[in-house]
Each structure stands twice: as C-alpha cells, then as structure tokens.
N, C-alpha and C positions, 0 to 999 in steps of 0.2 A: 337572728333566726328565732321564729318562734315554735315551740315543740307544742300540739295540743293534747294534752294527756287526756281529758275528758271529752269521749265522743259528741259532736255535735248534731249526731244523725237524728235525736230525737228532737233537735230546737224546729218550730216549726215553720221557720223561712230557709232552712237547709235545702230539703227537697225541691222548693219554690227555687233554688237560686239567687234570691232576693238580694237585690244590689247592695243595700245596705248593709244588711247581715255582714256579704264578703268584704265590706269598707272597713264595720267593725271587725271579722277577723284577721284580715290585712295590717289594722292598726297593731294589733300585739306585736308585727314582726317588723325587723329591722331591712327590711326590703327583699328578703329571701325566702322562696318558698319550696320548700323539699317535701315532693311524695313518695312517701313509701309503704302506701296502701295499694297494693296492686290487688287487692278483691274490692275496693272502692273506687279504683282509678278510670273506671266507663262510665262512676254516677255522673248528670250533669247537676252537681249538686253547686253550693256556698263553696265550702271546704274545699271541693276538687275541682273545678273552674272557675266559680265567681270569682276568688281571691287570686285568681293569675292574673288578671285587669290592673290588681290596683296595689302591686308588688313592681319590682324590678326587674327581678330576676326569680324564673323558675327553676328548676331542677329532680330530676329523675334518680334515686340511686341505683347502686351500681346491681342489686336485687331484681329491681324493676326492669332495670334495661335487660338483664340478661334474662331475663324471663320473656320481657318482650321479642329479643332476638331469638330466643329457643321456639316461643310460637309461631315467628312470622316463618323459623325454615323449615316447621314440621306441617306448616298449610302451604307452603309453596313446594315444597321437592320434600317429601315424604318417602319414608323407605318404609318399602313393604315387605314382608305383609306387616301391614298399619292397623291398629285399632285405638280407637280414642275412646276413655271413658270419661264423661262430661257429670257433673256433678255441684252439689250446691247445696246449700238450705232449702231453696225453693223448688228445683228442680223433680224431685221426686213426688212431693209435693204437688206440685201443680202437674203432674201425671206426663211429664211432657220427657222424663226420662226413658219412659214403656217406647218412646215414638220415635228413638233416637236409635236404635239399632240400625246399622249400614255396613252391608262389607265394602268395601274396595279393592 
C-alpha cells in the first residue's frame, strides 16, 4: 500500500487525469489503493480515478462507505421535517449558497 502524505492537487496533470501521472502514482503502490478522502472522492482527478486502472485492487474505508450509506438514505427516504445545509469552500463563494434555500 501506498500512503500519499503530500497532496498532489497542485501537480499539474492531477486535474487533467493524465494517464501517466496515475502509472507514476500507481507505481509507489503495491497493488492497493484506499480512499479516504471523501471531500476529494467526486474529483475525476490522477489520485481518485486515474490510479484505479493501473492498481489491483481498490478500496473504500469503512469512513467513507458509511458516509456514503448516511447520504444515499437521507436522499432516498428522508425524514421530515428535513433541512440540509450544503456548504464548502466554494460554495458561498461562488454565491450559489444564497440559491440553495428549499423547504420540503
């Protein structure tokens, strides 16, 4: 397994997905790739897709999944009364917070 302690968001074939790039991150690991960046796990970056190609074996922990499963039953069978507050670096930011008020 390889652990990357220094982000590679700012390399500048991350964002591109560059096949290479994910060949070279690939290579540090011994076939195993674990994410546990779930505010990274939507990018389609190097780091969080490209290197699923050219590994073995991926894997989720057990963080992730149960975050995943917390989101997927509170957008399928929500209990009300529901409010979400959505939020982010960018999101306020790029003004799209103001836009997001909704009752249900």
């Amino acid at each position: 397994m390889c652990y990357c302690s220094k982000p590679s968001l700012f390399h500048e074939k991350e964002e591109k997905n560059d096949d290479a790039f994910s060949q070279q991150l690939a290579s540090l690991c011994d076939g195993l790739y674990v994410n546990d960046a779930f505010g990274a796990a939507h990018r389609a970056h190097a780091s969080t897709v490209g290197i699923t190609k050219h590994v073995e074996k991926q894997q989720r922990v057990l963080l992730m999944q149960k975050e995943l499963d917390y989101l997927g039953r509170v957008i399928t069978h929500p209990e009300h009364p529901f409010v979400a507050i959505l939020g982010g670096a960018k999101s306020f930011r790029q003004d799209s917070g103001n836009q997001c008020v909704h009752r249900s």
